[in-house]
C-alpha positions in Angstrom: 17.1 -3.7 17.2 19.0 -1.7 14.5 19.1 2.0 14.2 16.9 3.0 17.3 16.2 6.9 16.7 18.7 7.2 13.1 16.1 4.7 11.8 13.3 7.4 12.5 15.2 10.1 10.9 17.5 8.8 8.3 15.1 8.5 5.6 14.3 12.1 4.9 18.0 12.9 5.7 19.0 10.1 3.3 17.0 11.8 0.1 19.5 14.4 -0.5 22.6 12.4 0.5 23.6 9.5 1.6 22.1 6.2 1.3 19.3 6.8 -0.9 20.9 9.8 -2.9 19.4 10.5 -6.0 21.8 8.6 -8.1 20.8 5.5 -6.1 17.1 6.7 -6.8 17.2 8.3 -10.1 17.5 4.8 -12.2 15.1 3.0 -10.1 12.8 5.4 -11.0 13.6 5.5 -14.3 13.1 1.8 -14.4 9.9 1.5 -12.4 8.0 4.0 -15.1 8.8 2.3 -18.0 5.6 -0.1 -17.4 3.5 2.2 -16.7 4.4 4.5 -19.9 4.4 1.6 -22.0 1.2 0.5 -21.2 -0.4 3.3 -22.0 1.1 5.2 -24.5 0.6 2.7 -27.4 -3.3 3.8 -27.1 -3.0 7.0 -29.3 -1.2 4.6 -32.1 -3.5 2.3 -33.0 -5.2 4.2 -35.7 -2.1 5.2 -37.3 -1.1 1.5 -37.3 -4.2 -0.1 -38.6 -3.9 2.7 -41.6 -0.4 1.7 -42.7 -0.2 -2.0 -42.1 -4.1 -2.6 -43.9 -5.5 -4.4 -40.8 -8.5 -3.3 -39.0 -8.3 -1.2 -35.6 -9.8 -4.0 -33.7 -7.0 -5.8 -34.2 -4.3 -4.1 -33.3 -5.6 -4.5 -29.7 -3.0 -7.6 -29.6 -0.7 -4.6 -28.7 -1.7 -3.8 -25.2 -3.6 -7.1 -24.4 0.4 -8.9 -25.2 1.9 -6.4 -23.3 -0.9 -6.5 -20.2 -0.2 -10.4 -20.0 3.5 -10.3 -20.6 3.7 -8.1 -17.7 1.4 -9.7 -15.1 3.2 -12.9 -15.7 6.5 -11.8 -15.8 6.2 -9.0 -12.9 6.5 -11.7 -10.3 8.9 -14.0 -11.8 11.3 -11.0 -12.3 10.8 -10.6 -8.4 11.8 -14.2 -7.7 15.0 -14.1 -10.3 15.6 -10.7 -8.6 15.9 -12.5 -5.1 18.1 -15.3 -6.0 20.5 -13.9 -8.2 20.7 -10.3 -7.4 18.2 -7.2 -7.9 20.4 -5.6 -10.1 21.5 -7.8 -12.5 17.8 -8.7 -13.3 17.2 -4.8 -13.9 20.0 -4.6 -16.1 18.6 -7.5 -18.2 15.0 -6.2 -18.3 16.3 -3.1 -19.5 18.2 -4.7 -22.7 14.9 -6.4 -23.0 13.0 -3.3 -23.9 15.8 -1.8 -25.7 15.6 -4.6 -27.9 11.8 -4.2 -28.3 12.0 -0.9 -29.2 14.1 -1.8 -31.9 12.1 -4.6 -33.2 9.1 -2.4 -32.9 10.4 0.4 -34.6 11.6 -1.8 -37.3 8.9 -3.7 -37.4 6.4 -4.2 -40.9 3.9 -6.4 -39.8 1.6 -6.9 -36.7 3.3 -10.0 -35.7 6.6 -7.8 -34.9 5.3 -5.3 -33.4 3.0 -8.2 -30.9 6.7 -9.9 -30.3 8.1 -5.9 -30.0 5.4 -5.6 -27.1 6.0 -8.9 -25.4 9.7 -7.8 -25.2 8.8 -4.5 -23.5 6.3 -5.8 -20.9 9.1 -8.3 -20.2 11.9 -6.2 -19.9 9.7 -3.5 -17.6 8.7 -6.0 -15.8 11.6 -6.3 -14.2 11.7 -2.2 -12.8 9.2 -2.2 -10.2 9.8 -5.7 -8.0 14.0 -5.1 -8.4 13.7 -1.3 -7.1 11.9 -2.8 -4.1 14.4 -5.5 -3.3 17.1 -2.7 -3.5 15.3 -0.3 -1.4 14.7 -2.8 1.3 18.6 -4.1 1.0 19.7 -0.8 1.4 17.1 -0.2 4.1 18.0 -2.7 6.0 22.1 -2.3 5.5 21.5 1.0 7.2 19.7 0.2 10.1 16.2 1.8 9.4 13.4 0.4 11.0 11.1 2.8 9.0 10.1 2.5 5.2 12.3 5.2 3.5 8.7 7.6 2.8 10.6 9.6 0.2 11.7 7.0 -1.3 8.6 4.4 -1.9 7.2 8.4 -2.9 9.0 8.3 -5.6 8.7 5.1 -6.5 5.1 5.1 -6.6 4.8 8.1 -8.6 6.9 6.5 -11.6 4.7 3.1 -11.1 0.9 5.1 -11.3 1.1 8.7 -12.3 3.5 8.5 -14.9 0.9 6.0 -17.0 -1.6 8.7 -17.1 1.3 10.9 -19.3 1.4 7.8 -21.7 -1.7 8.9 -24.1 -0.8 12.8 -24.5 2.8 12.3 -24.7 2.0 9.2 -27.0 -0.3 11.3 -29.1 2.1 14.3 -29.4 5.0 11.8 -30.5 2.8 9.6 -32.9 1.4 13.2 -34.2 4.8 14.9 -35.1 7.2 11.5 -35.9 5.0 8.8 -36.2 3.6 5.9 -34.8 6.8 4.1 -34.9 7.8 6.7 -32.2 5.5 5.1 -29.6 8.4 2.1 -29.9 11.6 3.6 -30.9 11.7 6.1 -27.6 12.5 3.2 -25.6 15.8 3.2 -27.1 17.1 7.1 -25.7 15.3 6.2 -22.6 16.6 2.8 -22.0 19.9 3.8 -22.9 19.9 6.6 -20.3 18.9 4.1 -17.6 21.1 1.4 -18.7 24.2 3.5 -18.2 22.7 5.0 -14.6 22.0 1.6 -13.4 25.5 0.1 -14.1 27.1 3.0 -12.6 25.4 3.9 -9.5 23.6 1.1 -8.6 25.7 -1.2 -6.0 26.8 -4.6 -7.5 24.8 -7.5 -6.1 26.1 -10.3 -3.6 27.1 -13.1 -5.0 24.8 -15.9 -5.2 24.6 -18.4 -3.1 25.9 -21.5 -3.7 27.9 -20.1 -6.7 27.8 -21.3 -9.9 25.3 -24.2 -10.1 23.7 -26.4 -12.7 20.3 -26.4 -14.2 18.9 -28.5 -11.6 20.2 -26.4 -8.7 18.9 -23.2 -10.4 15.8 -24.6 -11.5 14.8 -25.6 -8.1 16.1 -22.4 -6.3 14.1 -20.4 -8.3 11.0 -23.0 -8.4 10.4 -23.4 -12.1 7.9 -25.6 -12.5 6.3 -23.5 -10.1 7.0 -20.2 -12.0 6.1 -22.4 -15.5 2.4 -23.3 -14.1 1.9 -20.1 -12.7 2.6 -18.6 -16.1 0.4 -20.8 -17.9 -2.5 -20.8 -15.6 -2.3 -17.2 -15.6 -1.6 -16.1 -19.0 -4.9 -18.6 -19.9 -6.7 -16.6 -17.6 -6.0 -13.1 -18.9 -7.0 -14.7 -22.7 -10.2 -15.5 -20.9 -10.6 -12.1 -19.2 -9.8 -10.6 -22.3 -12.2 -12.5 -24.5 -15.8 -12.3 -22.4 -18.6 -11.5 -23.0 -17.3 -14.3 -25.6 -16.2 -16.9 -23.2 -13.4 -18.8 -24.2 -13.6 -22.2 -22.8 -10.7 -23.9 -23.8 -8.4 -20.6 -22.2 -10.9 -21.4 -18.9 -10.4 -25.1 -19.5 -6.1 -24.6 -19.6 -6.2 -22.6 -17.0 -7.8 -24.5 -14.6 -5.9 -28.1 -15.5 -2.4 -26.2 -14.9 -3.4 -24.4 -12.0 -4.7 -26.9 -9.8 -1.3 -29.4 -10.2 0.2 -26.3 -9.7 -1.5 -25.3 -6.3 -0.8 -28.9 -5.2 3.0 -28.3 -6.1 3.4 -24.9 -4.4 1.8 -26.9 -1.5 4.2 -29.2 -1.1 7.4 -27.2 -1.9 9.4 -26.1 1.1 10.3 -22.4 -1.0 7.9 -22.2 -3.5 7.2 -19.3 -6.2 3.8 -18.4 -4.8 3.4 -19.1 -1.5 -0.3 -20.2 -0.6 0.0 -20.8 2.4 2.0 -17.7 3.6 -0.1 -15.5 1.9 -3.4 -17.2 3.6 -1.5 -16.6 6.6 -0.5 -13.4 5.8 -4.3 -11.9 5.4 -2.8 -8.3 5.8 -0.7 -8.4 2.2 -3.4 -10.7 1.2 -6.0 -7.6 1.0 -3.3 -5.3 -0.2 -3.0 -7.5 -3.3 -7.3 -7.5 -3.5 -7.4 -3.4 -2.6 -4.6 -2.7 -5.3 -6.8 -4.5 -8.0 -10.3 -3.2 -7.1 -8.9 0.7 -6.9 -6.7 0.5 -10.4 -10.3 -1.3 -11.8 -11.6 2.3 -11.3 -8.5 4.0 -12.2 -8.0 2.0 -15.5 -12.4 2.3 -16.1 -11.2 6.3 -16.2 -8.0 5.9 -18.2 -9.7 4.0 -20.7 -13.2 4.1 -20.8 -13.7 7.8 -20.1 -11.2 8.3 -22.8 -13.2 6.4 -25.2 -16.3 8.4 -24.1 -14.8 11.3 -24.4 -14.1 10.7 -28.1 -17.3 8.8 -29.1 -19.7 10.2 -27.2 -18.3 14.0 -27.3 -16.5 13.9 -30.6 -13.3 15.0 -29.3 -9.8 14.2 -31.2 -7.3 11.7 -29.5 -4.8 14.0 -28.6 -7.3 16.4 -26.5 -9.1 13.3 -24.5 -5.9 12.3 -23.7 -5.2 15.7 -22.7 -8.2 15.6 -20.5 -6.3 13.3 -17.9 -3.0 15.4 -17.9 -4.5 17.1 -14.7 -5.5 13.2 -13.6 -1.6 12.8 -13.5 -0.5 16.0 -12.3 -2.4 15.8 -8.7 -1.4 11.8 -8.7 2.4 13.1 -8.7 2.3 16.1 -6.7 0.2 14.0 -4.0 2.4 10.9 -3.7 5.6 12.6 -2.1 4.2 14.2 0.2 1.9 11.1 1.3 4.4 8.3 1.3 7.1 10.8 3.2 4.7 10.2 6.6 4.5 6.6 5.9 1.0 6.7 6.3 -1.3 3.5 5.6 -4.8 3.5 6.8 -5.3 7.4 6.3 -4.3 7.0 2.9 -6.5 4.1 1.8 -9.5 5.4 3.5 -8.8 8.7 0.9 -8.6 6.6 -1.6 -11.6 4.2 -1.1 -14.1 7.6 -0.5 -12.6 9.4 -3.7 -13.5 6.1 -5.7 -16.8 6.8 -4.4 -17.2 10.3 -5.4 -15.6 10.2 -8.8 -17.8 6.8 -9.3 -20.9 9.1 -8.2 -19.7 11.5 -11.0 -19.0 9.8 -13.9 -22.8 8.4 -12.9 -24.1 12.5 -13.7 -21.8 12.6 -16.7 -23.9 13.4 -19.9 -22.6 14.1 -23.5 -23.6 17.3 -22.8 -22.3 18.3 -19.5 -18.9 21.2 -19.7 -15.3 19.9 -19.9 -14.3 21.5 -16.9 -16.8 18.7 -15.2 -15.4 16.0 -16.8 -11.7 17.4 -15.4 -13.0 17.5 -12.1 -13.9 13.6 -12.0 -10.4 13.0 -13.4 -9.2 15.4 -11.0 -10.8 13.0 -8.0 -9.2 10.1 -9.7 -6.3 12.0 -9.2 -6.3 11.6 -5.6 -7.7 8.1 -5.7 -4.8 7.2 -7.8 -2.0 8.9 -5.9 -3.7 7.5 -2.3 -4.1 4.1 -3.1 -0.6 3.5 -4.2 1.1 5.2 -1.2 -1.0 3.3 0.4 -1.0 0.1 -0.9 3.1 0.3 -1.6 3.8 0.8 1.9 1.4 -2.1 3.2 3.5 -4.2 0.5 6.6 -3.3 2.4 5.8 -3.7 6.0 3.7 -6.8 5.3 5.6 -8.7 3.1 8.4 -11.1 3.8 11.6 -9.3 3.9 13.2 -12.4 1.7 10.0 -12.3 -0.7 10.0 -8.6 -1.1 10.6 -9.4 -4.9 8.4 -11.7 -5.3 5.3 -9.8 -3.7 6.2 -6.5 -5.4 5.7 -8.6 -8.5 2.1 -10.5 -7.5 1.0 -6.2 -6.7 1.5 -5.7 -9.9 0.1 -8.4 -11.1 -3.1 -7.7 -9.0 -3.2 -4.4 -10.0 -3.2 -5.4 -14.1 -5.7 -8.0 -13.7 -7.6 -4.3 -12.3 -6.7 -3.1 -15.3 -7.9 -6.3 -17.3 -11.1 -6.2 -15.5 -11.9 -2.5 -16.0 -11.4 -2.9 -19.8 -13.9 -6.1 -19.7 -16.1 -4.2 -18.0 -15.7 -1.4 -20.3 -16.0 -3.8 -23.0 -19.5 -5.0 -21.5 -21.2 -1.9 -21.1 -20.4 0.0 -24.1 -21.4 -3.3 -26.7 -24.3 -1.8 -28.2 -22.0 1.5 -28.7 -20.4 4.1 -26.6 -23.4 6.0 -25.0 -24.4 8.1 -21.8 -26.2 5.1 -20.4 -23.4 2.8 -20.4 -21.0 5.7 -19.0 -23.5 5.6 -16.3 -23.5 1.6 -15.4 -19.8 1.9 -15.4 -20.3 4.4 -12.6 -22.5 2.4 -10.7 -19.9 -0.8 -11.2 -16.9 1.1 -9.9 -19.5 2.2 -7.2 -19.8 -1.2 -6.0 -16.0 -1.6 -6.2 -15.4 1.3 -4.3 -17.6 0.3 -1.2 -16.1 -3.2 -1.6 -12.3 -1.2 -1.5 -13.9 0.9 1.9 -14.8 -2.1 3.7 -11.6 -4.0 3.2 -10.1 -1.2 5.1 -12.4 0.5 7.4 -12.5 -3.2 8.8 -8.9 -4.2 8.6 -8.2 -5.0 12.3 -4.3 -5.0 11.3 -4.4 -1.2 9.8 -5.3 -0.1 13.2 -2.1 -1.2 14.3 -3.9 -3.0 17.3 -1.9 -5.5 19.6 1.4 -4.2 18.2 4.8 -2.6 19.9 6.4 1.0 19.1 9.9 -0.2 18.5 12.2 1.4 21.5 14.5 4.6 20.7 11.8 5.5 18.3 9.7 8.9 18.1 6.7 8.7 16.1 3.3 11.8 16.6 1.3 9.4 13.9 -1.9 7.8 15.2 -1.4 4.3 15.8 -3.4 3.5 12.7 -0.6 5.1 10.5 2.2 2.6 12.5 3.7 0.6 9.6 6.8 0.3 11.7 4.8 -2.0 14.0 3.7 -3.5 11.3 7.3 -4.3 10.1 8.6 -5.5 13.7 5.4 -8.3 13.6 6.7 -9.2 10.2 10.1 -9.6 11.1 9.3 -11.7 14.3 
């Protein structure tokens, strides 16, 4: 074994100096928020948009559904590209990507750009989340740690969740003092910032193997055909998602006719794109993946739908609903540190499955009527659901996945989690069509109810987060109860 005792220690040393020193850090960071702000500070926009381009509101909705399924397609292919030819030249890339779409967006004098503008950045941000992890875990492992570096996947998880509760105030201040071209055109100080971090402090990748190859080599290397189904089986479901309670069938009809020759494909390949039958074998990172989308469906239900109550129901502007979940973001960020330095798993996602629970039960008292401060408090619980569940969730991703597939299944979490997000606005879509009204508030509660038991089970019953029939590894020191073990979890993994 590597490290011994430095591996138990040499992450919290490592946050100030050394290996993961905040120039390592700071541009992985940087990177990993971008989707998560981008997401979600379009929302405060729309209006504006509609006004000066003459088309209704309802249709500028093409500008967070292209980005939503740009991103959960893209998320795990940047994963794959990441590990075949090199983390960091696929962050560099994604990066240009939205530096480029914040110029076409900002530019842009129709909806068609600005669509195309989106697409580009929920490419290009794509890229962030599943390249920080494959660098973390290089760098990890070229040190000897048999721990996840906590701090690290802290920070990490703060720029993926808490930062995209910011995107609507700090959306609505920019679109209220510049313009709603603003809500495109600050990618470009941003990206630029990041661009030059990451070519000077991130380490240059490997080179890959087999060198310089033709299309065929690449192509099967990376599994195209496999990364080409998933995309279109994928992207036909999200236009389905996104259409109900209108049901689309020929979306239902594509994605089903590509994603059965695919399935047969991925069966058959020896290194596919999306591994079936590792991740049926792997049932640990298989209910990861199903916990991250079931908690960001009540996270997302809040982001959105409350938001929308708050405005319809309440009569309050867009700039102070979306300052309503400022404190939503504020305990998400100041709980993630200090929850991912312990590596801790299973304490973590019970927190976050009973929180669902409570906020779920509030939302389900919420009247039109009832003080703001009550409406802060359910955000506030949110909060803590929010910052809990990814700890959580991002360290199971860690220990359970493949060390060679890291990319790949950093990608497929987000995915998982942006179908959440999908599903909470079809939801919200469902209970609010005959208007946005108490009563529908209230069977949105009772929905993410049902989701939140659902998210308890699938953890309170997970044999694997109780770190049973594992091995402490030796020269280790670690007080945590044995259902907080993820290092057993990684030494299973690796065997």
């Amino acid at each position: 074994m590597r490290g011994g005792a430095r591996g138990a220690v040499a992450p919290a040393r490592g946050l100030a100096h050394g290996p993961f020193a905040w120039r390592f850090t700071t541009p992985l960071y940087v990177g990993s928020a971008l989707n998560p702000v981008n997401s979600s500070i379009i929302a405060t926009a729309l209006v504006p948009i509609a006004v000066e381009l003459h088309v209704s509101v309802g249709s500028t909705a093409v500008l967070i559904s292209s980005l939503y399924l740009a991103s959960a397609v893209a998320q795990p292919t940047a994963g794959k590209l990441a590990e075949v030819f090199g983390a960091r030249r696929i962050f560099l890339s994604g990066i240009v990507l939205v530096l480029l779409g914040g110029v076409v967006g900002g530019l842009g004098q129709n909806l068609a750009t600005l669509t195309v503008a989106r697409v580009l950045i929920g490419i290009g941000t794509s890229a962030g989340f599943p390249c920080a992890m494959v660098l973390i875990r290089r760098r990890a492992e070229d040190t000897g740690l048999d721990t996840p570096p906590g701090g690290v996947l802290g920070g990490i998880a703060i720029a993926g969740m808490a930062t995209a509760a910011v995107g609507p105030p700090i959306g609505g201040l920019l679109v209220g003092a510049a313009g709603w071209r603003w809500a495109f055109l600050i990618n470009i100080p941003v990206t630029l910032a990041a661009l030059a971090m990451a070519v000077r402090w991130l380490p240059k990748d490997p080179v890959p193997e087999g060198g310089r190859s033709g299309f065929r080599q690449v192509a099967d290397r990376i599994d195209l055909p496999g990364i080409v189904g998933f995309a279109t089986s994928m992207s036909a479901l999200v236009i389905f998602l996104m259409g109900l309670p209108r049901v689309r069938w020929a979306a239902l009809a594509v994605c089903v006719l590509s994603a059965v020759p695919t399935v047969v494909w991925e069966l058959r390949k020896t290194a596919p794109f999306f591994d079936f039958r590792g991740l049926a074998a792997n049932g640990a990172l298989a209910r990861t993946y199903l916990r991250q989308a079931l908690t960001l469906l009540g996270v997302y239900s809040v982001l959105y739908g409350m938001t929308q109550w708050t405005q319809a129901a309440r009569g309050m502007s867009t700039v102070a609903a979306g300052l309503l979940l400022l404190p939503m973001g504020a305990v998400s960020a100041l709980l993630a540190r200090p929850l991912a330095k312990r590596n801790l798993v299973r304490g973590p996602l019970i927190a976050s499955a009973v929180t669902m629970l409570v906020g779920s039960a509030g939302i389900m008292l919420l009247t039109s009527g009832s003080p703001v401060i009550a409406i802060v408090l359910v955000s506030l619980v949110f909060g803590v659901t929010s910052a809990a569940t990814t700890v959580g969730n991002q360290t199971a991703l860690y220990v359970a996945a493949p060390p060679d597939q890291i990319g790949t299944a950093s990608g497929l979490f987000r995915t998982f989690g942006y179908l959440g997000s999908i599903i909470s606005a079809v939801i919200g879509g469902l209970v609010f069509r005959d208007g946005v009204s108490d009563r529908g508030l209230h069977t949105l509660g009772l929905v993410l109810v049902v989701a939140g038991f659902a998210v308890l089970s699938l953890t309170v019953l997970d044999r694997r987060l109780m770190g049973r029939g594992t091995r402490r590894p030796a020269g280790t020191h670690d007080t945590r109860d044995s259902q907080d073990a993820p290092v057993n979890l990684i030494k299973e993994n690796r065997a």
